[in-house]
Structure formats: C-alpha cells, structure tokens
C-alpha positions in Angstrom: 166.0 27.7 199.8 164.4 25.8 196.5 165.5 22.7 195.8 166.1 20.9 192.8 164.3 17.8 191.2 168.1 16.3 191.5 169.1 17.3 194.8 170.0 14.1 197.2 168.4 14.3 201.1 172.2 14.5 202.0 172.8 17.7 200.2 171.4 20.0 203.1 172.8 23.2 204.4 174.4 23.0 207.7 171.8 24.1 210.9 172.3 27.8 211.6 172.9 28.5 208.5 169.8 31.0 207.4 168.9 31.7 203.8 169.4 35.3 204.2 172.7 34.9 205.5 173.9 32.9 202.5 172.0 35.2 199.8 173.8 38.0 201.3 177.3 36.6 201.9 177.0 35.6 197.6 175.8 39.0 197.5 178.6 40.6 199.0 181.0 38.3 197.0 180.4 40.2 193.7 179.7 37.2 191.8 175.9 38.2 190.8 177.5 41.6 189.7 180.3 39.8 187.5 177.1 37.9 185.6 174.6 40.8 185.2 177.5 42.2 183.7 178.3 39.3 181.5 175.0 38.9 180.5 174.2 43.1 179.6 176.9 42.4 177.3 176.4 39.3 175.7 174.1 40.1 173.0 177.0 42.7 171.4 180.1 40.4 172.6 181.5 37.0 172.8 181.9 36.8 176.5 184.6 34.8 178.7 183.9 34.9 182.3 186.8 33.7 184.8 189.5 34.9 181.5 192.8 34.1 183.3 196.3 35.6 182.9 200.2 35.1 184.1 201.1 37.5 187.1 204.0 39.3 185.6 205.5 39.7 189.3 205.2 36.1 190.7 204.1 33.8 187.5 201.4 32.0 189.1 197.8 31.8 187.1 195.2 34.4 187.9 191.7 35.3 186.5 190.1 38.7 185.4 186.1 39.1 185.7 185.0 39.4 182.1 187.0 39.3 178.7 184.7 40.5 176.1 185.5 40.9 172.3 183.8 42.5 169.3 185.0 42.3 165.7 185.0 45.4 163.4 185.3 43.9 160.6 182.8 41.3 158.1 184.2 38.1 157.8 182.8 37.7 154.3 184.3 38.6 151.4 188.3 39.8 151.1 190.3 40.0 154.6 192.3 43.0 155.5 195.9 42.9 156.0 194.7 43.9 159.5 191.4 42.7 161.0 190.0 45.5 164.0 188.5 44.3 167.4 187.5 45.8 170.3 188.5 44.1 173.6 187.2 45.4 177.3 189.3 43.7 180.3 186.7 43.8 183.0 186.9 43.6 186.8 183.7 44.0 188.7 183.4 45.2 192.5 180.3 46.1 194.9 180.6 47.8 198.0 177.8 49.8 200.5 180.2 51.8 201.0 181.6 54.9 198.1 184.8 54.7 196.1 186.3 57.9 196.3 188.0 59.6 193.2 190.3 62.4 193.2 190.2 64.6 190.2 193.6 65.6 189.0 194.4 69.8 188.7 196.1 69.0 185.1 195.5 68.0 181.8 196.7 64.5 180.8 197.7 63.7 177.1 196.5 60.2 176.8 198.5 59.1 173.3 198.4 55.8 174.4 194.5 55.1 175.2 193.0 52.6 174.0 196.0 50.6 174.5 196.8 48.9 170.9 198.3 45.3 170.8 198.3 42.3 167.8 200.5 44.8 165.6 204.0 44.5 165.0 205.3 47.1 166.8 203.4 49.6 169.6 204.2 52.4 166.8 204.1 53.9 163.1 207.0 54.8 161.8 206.2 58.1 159.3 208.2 59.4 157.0 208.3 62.2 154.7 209.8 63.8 151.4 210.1 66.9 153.5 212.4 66.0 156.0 215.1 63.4 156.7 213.7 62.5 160.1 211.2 59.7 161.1 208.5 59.4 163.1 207.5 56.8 165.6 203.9 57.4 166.3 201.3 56.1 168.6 198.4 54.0 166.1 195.7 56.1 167.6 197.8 59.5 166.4 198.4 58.1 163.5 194.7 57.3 162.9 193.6 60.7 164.2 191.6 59.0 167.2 193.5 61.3 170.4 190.7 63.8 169.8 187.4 61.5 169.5 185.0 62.5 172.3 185.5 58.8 174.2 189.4 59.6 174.2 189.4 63.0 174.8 186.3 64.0 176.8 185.3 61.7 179.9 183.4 63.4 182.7 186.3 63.1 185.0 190.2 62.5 185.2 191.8 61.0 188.1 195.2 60.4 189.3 194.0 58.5 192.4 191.5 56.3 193.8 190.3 55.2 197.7 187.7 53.0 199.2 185.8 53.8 202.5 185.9 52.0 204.5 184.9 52.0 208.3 187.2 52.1 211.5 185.3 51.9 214.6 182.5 54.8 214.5 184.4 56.8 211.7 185.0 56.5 207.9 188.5 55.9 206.7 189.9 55.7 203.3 191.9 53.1 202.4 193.9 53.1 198.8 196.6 50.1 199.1 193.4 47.7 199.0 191.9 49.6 196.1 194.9 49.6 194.3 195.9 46.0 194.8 192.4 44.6 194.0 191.5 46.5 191.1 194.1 48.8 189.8 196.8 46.3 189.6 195.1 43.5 188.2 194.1 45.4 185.4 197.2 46.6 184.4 198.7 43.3 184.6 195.8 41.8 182.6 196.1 44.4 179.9 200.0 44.1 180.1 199.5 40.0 179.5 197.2 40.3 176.8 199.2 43.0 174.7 202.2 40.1 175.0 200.4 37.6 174.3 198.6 38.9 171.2 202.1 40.0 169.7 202.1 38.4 166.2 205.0 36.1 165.0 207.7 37.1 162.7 206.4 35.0 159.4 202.9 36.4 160.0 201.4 38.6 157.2 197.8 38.9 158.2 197.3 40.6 161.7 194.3 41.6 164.6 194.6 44.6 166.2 193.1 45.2 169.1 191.8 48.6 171.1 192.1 47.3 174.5 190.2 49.3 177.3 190.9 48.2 181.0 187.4 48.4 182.7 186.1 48.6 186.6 182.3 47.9 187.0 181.8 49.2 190.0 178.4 48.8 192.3 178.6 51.2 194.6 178.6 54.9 195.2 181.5 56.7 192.5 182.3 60.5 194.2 185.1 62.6 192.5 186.5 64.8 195.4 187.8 68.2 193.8 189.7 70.2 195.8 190.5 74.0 194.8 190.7 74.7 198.8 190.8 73.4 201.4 187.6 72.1 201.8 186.9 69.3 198.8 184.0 69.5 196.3 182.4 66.0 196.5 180.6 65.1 193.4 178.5 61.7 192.5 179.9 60.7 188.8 178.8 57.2 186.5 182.1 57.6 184.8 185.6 58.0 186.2 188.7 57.5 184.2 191.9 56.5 186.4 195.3 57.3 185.1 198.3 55.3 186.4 201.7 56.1 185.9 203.9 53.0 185.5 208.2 53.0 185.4 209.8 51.1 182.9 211.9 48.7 184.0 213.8 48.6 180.7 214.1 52.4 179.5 213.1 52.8 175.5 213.6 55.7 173.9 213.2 58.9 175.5 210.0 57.6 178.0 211.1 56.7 181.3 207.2 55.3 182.6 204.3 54.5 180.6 200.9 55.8 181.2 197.9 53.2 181.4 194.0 54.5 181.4 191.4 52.4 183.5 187.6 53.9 183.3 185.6 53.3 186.4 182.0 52.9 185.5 178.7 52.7 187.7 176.7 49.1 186.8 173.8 51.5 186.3 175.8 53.4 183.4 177.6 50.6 182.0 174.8 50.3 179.0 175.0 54.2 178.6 179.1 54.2 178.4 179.2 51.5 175.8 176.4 52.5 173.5 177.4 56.3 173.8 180.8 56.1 173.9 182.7 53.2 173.1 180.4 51.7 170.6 181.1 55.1 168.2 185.2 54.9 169.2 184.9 51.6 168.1 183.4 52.4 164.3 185.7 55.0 163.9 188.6 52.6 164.9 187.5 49.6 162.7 186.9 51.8 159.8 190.5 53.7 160.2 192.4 50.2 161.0 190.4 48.8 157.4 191.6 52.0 155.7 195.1 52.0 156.3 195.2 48.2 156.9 198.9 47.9 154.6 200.3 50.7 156.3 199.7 49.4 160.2 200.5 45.7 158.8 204.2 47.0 158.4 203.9 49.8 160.7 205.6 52.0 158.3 203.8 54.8 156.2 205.0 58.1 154.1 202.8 61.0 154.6 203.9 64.1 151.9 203.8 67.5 153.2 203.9 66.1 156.8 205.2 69.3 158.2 202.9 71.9 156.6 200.0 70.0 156.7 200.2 69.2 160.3 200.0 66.1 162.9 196.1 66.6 162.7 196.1 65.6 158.8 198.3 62.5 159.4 194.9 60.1 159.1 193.8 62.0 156.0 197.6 61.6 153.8 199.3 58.5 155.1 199.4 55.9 152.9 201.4 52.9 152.0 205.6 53.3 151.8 206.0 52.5 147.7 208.8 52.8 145.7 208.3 56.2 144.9 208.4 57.1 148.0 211.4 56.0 148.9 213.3 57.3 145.6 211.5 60.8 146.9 213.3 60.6 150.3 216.6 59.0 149.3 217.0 62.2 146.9 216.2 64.5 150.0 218.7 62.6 152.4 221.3 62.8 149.5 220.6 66.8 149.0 221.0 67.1 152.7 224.3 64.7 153.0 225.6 67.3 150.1 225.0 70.4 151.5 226.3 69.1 155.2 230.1 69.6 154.2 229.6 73.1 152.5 227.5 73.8 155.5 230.1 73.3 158.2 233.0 74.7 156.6 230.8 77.8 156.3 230.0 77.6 160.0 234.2 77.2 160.5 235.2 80.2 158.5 232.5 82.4 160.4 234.1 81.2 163.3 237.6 82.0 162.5 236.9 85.0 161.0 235.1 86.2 164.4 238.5 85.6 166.1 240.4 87.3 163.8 238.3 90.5 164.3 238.8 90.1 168.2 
C-alpha cells in the first residue's frame, strides 16, 4: 500500500491485514462504482454524491448514491415562467453474482414516467369550447412525451426483480434484499424529492423537473421470459422495473400509483444517456419552454379537443385567456338550458311507455 508524504509512522494497517484483502473488501463495498459513476457524469451534470433524504416510514436521515441535475434552459436573456431540468436519482450496486429480471406478459401504460415535480399540481387541467368537462392530465400527456422512444420503447419491462445469491452448493434467488436495498430507496428518494421541490403558494416562477429513478448496476442483468415452462434467459444493458405502489390516501379514481426505475449495466450507462435520455431531455426542455404559462398555472384550453384527438393536445394547447373562458361559459350555459327541456322529454317518453302497457 503507497503511502503518503503526510502519513504519520502511527498510521499503519493492523498485521494480517493484506493489501489484497482491503482492495477487495472496498471493492465489494460499491464505493469505486458510485465514483466511476459520478465522475462519467460530471462533465454533462452537476453531481452530489452521498445526496440524502427523510425515510417517509421512520423519519430518520438517509443518503442516495448520486443526485445529478441538468438545466434545459439558458440562463441568459428572459426566464420562463417555468425553467426545465433533468434530474437522475441514482443508486449504484456490484455483485459477481446476476440480478435476475422477469419480463412482464403485459403492456404497461407508463402516463406517469418521468415522474414530474416543482409544478403546482401533478396535473393539467384542459378544457375545451367543445365540452363542459375538464381534464386532469399527466404533464408528459399533455406535452405529447408518452410516445418518445425513451418512454415508450425500452428493451425490457419488468414487474419483478431477484438477486442470486448462493446457498450452500446451489444458487437461490433472493427478492426481499433486492427490493429493500434498491427498489425501495428509490422510490422513497423520488417520493422526497417531488415533496420537497413543491413550490410555495406566492410563487410565480417555477422548475420542473423530469425525475428518473436510476440503478447502476455492475453485475450480470438477465431478463428471464417465460412462455413455458422452461424460462428464456436473456443478458440485457437496460431493464426498466415497474412498481406498483397503494395510496394511502385514495385521490380520484387511482387507488396505487405506478413508479418506473431503469436498471442499467455500468458498461451501458454512457450509451443510455446519450441515446436515450439526453434526446427525452431536449424534447422536454423545449415543450416545458413552449407552453411555460400554461404548466405555471397548470391550466390550458385546447379547441377542438375531441375531434382533434389526445395525440394533438401538445400541438393546440395554449394559455386559458379571456376568450376562452367567455367560449366555455356560453357552452355550459347552452347545456344548463337544454338540461330541463331534456328531462321532461325523457319523463313524457316514460309515461307515455306506461300508458301503452
């Protein structure tokens, strides 16, 4: 072991204690994965190693690998209403032995992904001169992001997630520790940070953030398939984990909330961020910067929203103007006029009906 020009004679390590036994137990640790990483990504983010976050279940203080942050938006000249950023929650792992994914037999309609927080609300609310009804939207619906390749196309989906790991002479899979050092962590982080970044009542100028909950992992990623009953093991770089979470206070119609975590190999990690989040994030910044007054009220009119179709929500939704609502409070007027000729219509069909029985 080197030693440096400032090391005392009394800093020694303890007889029986071998080099190779040290550089391996640090090796093991993860630590020199957590700072390749940190340092691959320095260059194109403002890095925080150690980032640390409130345990929603017990409150005490706890610390994520890597928070990394990139602005989408130039500092000079006039500020949007709402600034874009990207944000990746990291956690890094290395293990001999593989993590094993399992793919899931459905499709999965991620409306949520990349999780969106610094607005003031989770949703849009849309409105049209064509209907009475409003919308609550998801910001990546409303900017027409659910179908970008990095939302939409990863090379696997999975439901679930195991480590091997070994039990005498055989191999045994064991999920409660890869959930409860990886899985939940992230959500937790992602959960805190989303709270946290909620703006205050008085504010006018916001950040909004695409957050993306991300494993490093350094070890062998397979993706078991199983259309029989023997599984189809496949080696991916690129996993994306879906968890299923219950709400504990029910909103609206949703009883659970679905949070996306990708999986990615160290040796991909360059290849999934300048292929695929890197382009998410342009399109994001330029879409936040576009519609920047409606998503800093969270409120937009979009004309013709039934015939043109959810797709063409990006393309017509602007700001909520006066117009606008003159337009809609004459439709909602039409509509309250026509209710009471409607249902005494609906009445005298009915009594009429039993009069001919």
């Amino acid at each position: 072991m080197k030693a440096s020009d400032n090391n005392p004679n009394t800093n020694a390590v303890p007889a029986g204690i071998s080099d190779d036994q040290l550089t391996e137990a640090v090796r093991q640790s993860g630590y020199p994965l957590q700072t390749i990483v940190a340092s691959e990504l320095k260059e194109q983010f403002g890095i925080q190693e150690e980032w640390s976050y409130i345990d929603r279940d017990s409150g005490d203080l706890r610390a994520l690998d890597i928070y990394a942050r990139r602005s989408l938006y130039r500092i000079e000249g006039p500020q949007p209403r709402v600034r874009p950023h990207i944000v990746m929650l990291i956690e890094c792992k290395r293990s001999d032995l593989p993590f094993i994914f399992f793919k899931t037999a459905g499709n999965v309609w991620l409306k949520e992904f990349p999780l969106v927080a610094g607005l003031k609300e989770p949703h849009v609310r849309l409105t049209s001169e064509t209907d009475p009804s409003m919308w609550y939207l998801p910001v990546i619906t409303c900017l027409n992001l659910q179908q970008h390749r990095f939302v939409s196309s990863p090379p696997a989906l999975c439901t679930t997630y195991s480590k091997v790991v070994r039990g005498g002479k055989d191999l045994q899979l064991s999920g409660s520790e890869a959930y409860g050092s990886v899985v939940l962590p992230l959500v937790k982080a992602m959960q805190y940070f989303a709270k946290t970044a909620s703006p205050l009542a008085t504010h006018r100028y916001f950040d909004c953030y695409a957050t993306v909950g991300i494993c490093v992992l350094d070890a062998p990623m397979v993706v078991a398939e199983s259309p029989s009953d023997v599984p189809q093991l496949t080696l991916m770089p690129w996993v994306r984990l879906i968890r299923d979470e219950a709400k504990k206070d029910r909103t609206g119609f949703e009883t659970s909330v679905k949070y996306a975590l990708d999986f990615v190999h160290r040796d991909h990690l360059r290849t999934y961020i300048r292929d695929w989040l890197l382009p998410f994030s342009q399109d994001f910044g330029q879409r936040v910067m576009k519609h920047d007054l409606v998503l800093a009220e969270c409120a937009g009119f979009v004309p013709g929203m039934w015939d043109a179709g959810f797709e063409h929500i990006e393309a017509n939704m602007r700001p909520v103007g006066v117009t606008e609502k003159v337009t809609r409070a004459g439709l909602i007027t039409t509509r309250m006029a026509k209710l009471p000729r409607y249902l005494l219509t609906k009445v005298r069909n009915g009594l009429f009906a039993k009069r001919r029985q």
